[in-house]
C-alpha positions as CSV (number, residue, x, y, z in Angstrom):
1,X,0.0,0.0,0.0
2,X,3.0,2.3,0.9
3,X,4.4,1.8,-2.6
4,X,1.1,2.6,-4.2
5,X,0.7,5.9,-2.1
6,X,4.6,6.8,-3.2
7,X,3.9,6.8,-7.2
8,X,0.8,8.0,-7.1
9,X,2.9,10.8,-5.2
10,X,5.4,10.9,-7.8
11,X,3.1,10.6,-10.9
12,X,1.1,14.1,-9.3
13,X,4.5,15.9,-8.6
14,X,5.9,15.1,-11.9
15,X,2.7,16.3,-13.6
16,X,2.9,19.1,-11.4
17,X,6.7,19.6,-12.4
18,X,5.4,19.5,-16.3
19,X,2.6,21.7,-15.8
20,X,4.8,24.4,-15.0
21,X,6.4,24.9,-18.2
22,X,4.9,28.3,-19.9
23,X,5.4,30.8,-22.2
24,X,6.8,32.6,-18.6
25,X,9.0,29.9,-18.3
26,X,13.1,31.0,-19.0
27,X,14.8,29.0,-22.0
28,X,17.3,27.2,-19.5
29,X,13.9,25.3,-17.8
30,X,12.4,24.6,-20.6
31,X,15.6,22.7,-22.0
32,X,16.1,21.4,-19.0
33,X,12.6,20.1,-18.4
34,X,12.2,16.5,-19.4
35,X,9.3,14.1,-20.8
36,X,6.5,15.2,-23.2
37,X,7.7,18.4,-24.4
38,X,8.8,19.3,-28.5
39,X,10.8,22.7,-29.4
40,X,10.0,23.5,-33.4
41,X,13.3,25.5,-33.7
42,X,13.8,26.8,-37.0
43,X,17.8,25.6,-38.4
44,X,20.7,27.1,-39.9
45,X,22.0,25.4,-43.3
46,X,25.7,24.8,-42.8
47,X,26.3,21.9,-45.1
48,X,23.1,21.0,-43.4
49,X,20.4,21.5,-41.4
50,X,21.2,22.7,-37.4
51,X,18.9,23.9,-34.8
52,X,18.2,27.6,-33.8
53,X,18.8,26.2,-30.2
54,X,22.1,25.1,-31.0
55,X,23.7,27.7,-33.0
56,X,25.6,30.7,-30.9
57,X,27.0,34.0,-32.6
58,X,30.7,34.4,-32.7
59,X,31.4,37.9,-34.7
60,X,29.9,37.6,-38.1
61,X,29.2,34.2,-38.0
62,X,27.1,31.6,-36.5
63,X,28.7,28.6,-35.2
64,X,27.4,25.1,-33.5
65,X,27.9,25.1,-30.3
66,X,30.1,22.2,-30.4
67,X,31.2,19.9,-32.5
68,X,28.1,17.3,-34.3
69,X,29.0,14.4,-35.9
70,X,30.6,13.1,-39.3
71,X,28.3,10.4,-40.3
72,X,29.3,8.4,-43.7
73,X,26.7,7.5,-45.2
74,X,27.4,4.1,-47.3
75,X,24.3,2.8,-49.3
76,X,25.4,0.4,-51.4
77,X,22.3,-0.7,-53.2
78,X,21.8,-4.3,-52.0
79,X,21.2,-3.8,-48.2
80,X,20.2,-0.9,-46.1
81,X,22.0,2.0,-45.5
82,X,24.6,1.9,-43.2
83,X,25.4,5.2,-41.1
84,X,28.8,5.4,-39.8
85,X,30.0,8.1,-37.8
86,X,33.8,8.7,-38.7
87,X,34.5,11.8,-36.6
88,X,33.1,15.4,-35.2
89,X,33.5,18.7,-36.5
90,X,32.4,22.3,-35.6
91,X,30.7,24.1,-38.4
92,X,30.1,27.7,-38.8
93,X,28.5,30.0,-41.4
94,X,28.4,33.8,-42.1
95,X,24.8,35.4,-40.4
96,X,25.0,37.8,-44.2
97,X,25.0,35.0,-46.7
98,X,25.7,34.6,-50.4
99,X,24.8,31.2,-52.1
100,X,25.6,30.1,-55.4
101,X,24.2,27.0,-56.9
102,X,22.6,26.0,-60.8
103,X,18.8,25.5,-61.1
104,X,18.2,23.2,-63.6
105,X,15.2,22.3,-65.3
106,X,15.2,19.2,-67.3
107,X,11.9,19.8,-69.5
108,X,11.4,19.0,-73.1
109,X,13.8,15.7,-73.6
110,X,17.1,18.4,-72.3
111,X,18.5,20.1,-69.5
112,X,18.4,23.6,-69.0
113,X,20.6,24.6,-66.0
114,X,20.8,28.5,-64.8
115,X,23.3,29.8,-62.5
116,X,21.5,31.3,-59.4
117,X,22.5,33.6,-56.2
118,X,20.7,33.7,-53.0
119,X,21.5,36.1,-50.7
120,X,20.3,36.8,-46.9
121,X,20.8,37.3,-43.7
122,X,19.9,34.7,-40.5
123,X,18.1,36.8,-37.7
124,X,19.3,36.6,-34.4
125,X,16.1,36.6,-32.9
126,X,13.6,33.8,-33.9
127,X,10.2,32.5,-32.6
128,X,9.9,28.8,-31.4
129,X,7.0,26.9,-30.8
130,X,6.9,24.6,-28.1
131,X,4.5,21.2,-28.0
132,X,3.8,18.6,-25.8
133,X,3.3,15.2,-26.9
134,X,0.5,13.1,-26.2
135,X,-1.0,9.5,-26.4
136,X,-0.4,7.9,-29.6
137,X,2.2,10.1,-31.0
138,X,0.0,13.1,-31.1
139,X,1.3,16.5,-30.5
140,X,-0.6,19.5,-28.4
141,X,0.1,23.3,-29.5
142,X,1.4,25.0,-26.0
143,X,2.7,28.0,-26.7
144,X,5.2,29.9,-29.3
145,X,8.1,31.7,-27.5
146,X,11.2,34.2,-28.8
147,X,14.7,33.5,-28.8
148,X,18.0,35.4,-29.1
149,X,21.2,33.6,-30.3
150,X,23.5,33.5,-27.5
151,X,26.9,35.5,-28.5
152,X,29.6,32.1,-28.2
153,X,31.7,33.7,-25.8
154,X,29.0,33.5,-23.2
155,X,27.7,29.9,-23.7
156,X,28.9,26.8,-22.7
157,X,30.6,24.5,-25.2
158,X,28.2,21.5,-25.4
């Protein structure tokens, strides 16, 4: 019976625990705070996608803030692809950004391919929504909240 009265204790003061995570809530809790709850960060592209969350600024530049993974990818054909990760990096990327790449249309038996700039700029401040999961893999709305990119110096190398 003791046991029984203990998680039913625990079950109410960890949904207690969750129900305090708002829109009032600081960043660093609602990181920190664990189970049911999603952050829809928008991402950087530096070679590939990274998350809002963990991108710092450092000058003109955005940088992870610590290194991510080099994964091989090795897909052979015959079997199903095989990740490997083969070592860790820290990438970076200017916040004013020029991109060059060809856009290529292959209509009318050819292809047509036409050089194409992109230019931009990442903001430093972004909105990020914030879900909670439910039962059966659904997801609740809870709230949308802004957030500033840390300048590197001040953060904590992950």
């Amino acid at each position: 019976m003791k046991k029984i009265v203990l998680s039913i204790a625990t079950l109410l003061l960890a949904q207690t625990a969750s129900a305090a995570i708002t829109a009032n809530s600081s960043w660093e809790e609602i990181f920190a705070a664990k189970g049911p709850y999603r952050i829809h960060a928008p991402v950087v592209y530096m070679g590939r996608a990274i998350d809002y969350t963990y991108v710092c600024r450092d000058g003109n530049n955005l940088r992870t803030m610590g290194p991510v993974d080099i994964v091989y990818n090795d897909h052979n054909g015959d079997g199903p692809t095989k990740f490997e990760v083969v070592g860790s990096e820290v990438l970076s990327t200017p916040i004013n950004y020029v991109q060059h790449e060809d856009f290529c249309d292959a209509s009318y038996s050819r292809t047509l391919c036409t050089p194409m700039t992109y230019t931009g700029s990442y903001p430093m401040t972004v909105d990020i929504e914030v879900g909670r999961k439910m039962n059966k893999g659904r997801e609740v709305y809870m709230f949308t909240k802004s957030y500033t990119v840390p300048d590197c110096a001040t953060v904590d190398v992950k």
